[in-house]
N, C-alpha and C positions, 0 to 999 in steps of 0.2 A: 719432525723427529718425534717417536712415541715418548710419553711419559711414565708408560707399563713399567709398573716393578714386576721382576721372578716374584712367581708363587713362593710365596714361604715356606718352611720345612713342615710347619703344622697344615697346611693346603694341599702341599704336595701327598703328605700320606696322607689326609683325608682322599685324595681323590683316589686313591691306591687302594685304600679299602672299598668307597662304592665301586669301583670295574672290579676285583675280584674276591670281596668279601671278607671279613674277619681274619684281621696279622696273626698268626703268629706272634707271640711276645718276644720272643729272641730277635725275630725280624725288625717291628718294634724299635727294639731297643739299642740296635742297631744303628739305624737310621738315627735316633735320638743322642747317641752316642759323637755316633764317626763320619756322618755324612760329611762330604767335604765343602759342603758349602755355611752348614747350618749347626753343623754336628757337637755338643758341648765342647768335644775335647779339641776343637780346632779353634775354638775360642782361648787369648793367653791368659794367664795369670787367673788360671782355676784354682793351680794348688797355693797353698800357701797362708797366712796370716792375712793376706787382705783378698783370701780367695774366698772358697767354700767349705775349704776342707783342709787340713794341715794332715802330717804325714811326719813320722822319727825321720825319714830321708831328707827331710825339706824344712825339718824344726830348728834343727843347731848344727854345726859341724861335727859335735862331740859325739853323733853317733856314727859319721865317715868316720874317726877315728878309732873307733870302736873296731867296723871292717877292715881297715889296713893293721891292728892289731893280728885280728884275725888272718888275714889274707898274709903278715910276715912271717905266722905260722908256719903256712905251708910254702914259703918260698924258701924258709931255714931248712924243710924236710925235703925239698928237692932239689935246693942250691942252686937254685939259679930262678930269674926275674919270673915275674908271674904275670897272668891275665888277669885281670878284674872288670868284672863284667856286670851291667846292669840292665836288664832286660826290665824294659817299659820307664827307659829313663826319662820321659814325659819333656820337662823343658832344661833339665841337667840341671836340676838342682843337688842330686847327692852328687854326681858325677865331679859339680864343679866341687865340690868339700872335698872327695877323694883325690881330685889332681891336686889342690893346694897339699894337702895330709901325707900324701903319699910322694910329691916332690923329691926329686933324686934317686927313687928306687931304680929308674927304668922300666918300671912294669908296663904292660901294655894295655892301657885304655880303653875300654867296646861299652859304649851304646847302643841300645835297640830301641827302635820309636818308630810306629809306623807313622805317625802322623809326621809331613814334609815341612807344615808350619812349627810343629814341636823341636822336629830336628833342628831347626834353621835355627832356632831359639838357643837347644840346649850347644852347639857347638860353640854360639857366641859365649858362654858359659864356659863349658870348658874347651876351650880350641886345641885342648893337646890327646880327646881322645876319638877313635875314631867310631861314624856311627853308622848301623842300617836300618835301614827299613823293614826288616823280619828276621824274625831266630835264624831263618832257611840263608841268609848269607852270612853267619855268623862262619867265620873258620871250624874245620872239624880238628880236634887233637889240644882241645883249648887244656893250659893247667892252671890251675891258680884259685880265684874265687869266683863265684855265680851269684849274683844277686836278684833276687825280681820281690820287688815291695808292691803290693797293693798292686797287682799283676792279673791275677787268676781274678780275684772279685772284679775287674771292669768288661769283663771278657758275657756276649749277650747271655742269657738264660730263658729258657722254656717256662711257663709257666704252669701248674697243673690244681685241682681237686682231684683228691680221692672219695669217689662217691660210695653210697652204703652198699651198691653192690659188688665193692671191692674193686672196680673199673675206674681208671686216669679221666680224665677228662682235661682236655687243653683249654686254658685261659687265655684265650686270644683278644685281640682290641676293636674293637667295633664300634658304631657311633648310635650316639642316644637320637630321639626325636627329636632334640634342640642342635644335630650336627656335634656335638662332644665326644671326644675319647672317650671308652666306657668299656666294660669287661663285658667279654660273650664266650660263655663254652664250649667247645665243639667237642664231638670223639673224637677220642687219641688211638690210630690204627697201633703204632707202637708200645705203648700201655704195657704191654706185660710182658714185654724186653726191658721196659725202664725198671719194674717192679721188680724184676727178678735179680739185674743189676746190681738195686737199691738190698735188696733182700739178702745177695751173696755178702754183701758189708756191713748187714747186721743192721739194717732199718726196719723197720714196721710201723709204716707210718700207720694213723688210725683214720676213719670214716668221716669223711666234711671235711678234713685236714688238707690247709693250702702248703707247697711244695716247690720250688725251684730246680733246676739240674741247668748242668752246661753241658750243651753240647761238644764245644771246644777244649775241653780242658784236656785231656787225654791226650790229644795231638800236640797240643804245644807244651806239656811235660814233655811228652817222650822227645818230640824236636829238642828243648833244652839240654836235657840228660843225654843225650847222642853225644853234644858237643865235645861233652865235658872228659877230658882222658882221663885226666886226677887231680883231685881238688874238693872243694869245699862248696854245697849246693843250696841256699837258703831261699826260702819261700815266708816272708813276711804277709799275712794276711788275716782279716776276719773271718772267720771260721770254728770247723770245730769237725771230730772225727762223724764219722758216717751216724752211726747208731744216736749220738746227740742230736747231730747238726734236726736226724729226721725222727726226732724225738717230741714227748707228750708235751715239753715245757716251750716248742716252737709251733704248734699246731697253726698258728697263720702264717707260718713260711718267716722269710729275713727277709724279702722283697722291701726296698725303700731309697728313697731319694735325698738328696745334701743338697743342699742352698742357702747361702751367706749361713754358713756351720751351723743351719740348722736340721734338722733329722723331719722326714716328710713319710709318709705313706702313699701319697701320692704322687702314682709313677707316670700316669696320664697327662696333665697339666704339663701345656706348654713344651712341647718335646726339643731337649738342644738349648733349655735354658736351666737346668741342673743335673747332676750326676746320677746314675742309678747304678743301683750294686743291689747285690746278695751274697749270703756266705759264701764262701767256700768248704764244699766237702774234699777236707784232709784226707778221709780214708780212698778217696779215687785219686788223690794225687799221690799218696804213699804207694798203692796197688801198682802206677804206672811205672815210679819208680825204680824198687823191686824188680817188675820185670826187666828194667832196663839195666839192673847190675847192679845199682847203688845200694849201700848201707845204709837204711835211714834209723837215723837216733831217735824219731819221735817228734811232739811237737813241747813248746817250751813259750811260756809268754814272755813277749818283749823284753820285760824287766829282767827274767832273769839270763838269758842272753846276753845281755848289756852288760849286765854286774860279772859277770865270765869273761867279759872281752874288756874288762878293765877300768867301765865307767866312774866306779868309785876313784877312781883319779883325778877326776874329772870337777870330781865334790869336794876334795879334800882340801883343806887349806895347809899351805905353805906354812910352817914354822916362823912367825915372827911375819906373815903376812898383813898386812891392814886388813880391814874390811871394808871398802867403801860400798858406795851406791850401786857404783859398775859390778861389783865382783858379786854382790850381790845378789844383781838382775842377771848377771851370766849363770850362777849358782842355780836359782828359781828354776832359767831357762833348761838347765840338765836336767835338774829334778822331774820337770815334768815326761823326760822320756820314758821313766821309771815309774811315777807314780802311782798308787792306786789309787783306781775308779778314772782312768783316767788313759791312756793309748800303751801306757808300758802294760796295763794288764789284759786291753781287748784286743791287742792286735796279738798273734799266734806265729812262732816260727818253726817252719817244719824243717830240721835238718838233716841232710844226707852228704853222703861221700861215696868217692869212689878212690879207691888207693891212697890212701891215708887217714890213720889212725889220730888226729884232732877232732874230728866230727862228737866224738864223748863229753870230751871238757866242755867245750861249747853249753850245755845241758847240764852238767853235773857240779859243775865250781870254776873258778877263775882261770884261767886260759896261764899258765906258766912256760 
């Protein structure tokens, strides 16, 4: 009997690149991501406090309660039970906050999780909502609320230089003389479809200036926003609008990697043993939108979303309450969804609607 192990995930795309030369970084990042043997996110217990990276979904319950605030909104404006829906519910960690929080309403439950080991995960989490494997079998005529946290940024990205002669150049992964992942440029035939894109939304990137895009994200808004009949649309993520995101103050791109909650530049090392992201450009998920009908109010940082959908309840102490150790540590624990310099101010929500007139308060003051 052989004692051969499979090539490892880092073998296997090493040899992927000598037969046909320089990844792509979306490809990449891919493979690093989702492969289903090797892939970060098939691996459990990434997110969280004793993961790599924590998340308002998977911090406290108090921000599930927050959404079903929200989400009672528009079941009061349409009278009758609503959907609540979270796309890239990973391993159901808000999921399960939201079926505790939301108990009794009868609302109807949707998870999306491509990954089979994530599902198998989040249903033992919440066993009362149901889940798929893609936006593409989600029911059409959904009403209620739509949720996708930290969604758009895990989705792969192209990587590019803008050279002096005003031409893309693709940053693809290649290997050094020592057998290493390492950057190599190639021409980008597409180049001045992405630039023009990038242009129509008020970027102007400048010369030597590194750059990201997804190529996915347009497809899986617009799948989202199909769903949705009427209801409440939210996009929690890092980011920032088009003309920022490709602005003079990011000229090395946002490309970067998380490991045990520390922040990496390198995206090479060891593929399938930490996360990669980049921003997200709000202004190509606003545009998709838009075309697709929706209302968008704009983008609004965490905190003050929260503070709109009632969080300060959540702070406030009880008349004649003690204060122990406990109420304390659970106090800290809200605090920090809000906080500044801290995930209430970096993470960004874009919100939209379609048929109902909540989507304002949300953005502008406390949710009544």
């Amino acid at each position: 009997m052989s004692d051969a192990r499979a090539p490892s995930l880092t073998d296997r795309l090493r040899d992927w690149i000598v037969r046909e030369g320089p990844l792509r970084f979306d490809r990449f990042q891919n493979a690093a991501l989702y492969d289903h043997e090797a892939g970060y996110y098939e691996r459990p217990g990434r997110v969280g406090r004793g993961g790599d990276f924590v998340t308002g979904a998977s911090w406290h319950p108090a921000f599930a309660r927050c959404l079903v605030r929200a989400a009672t909104g528009v079941g009061q404006e349409l009278g009758e039970a609503v959907d609540l829906v979270d796309v890239g519910s990973g391993e159901g960690e808000l999921l399960a906050f939201l079926e505790e929080a939301s108990a009794g309403n009868g609302w109807r439950l949707r998870g999306v999780e491509a990954s089979a080991a994530r599902r198998t995960a989040a249903h033992r989490r919440a066993p009362g909502a149901t889940f798929h494997s893609t936006v593409d079998e989600l029911p059409w005529g959904l009403r209620g609320l739509v949720v996708a946290y930290e969604l758009i940024d895990a989705l792969p990205v192209r990587a590019f230089r803008l050279g002096a002669d005003g031409a893309l150049r693709e940053r693809c992964v290649g290997l050094d003389g020592e057998g290493r992942f390492a950057w190599a440029e190639q021409p980008c035939p597409d180049g001045p479809s992405i630039l023009a894109a990038l242009a129509r939304r008020g970027a102007a990137p400048e010369p030597d200036q590194l750059l990201e895009v997804r190529p996915g994200t347009a497809a899986l808004v617009r799948a989202i926003a199909s769903r949705l009949d009427r209801g409440l649309l939210l996009f929690f993520d890092y980011g920032a609008p088009t003309r920022a995101l490709y602005g003079p103050a990011r000229v090395n791109g946002t490309l970067e990697a998380f490991l045990a909650h520390g922040v990496s530049r390198d995206v090479l090392t060891d593929p399938g043993s930490r996360d990669i992201t980049a921003w997200v450009d709000f202004g190509e998920v606003e545009e998709v939108l838009r075309t697709e009908g929706l209302v968008v109010h704009g983008l609004v940082s965490q905190s003050r979303f929260l503070l709109a959908t009632g969080i300060a309840e959540e702070l406030a102490l009880v008349p004649g309450e003690g204060v122990d150790a406990h109420r304390v540590a659970e106090r800290n624990a809200v605090a920090k969804l809000v906080s500044p310099g801290g995930m209430g101010e970096s993470i960004r929500v874009l919100v939209a609607e379609r048929e109902t007139g909540l989507g304002k308060s949300l953005i502008s003051g406390p949710l009544v």
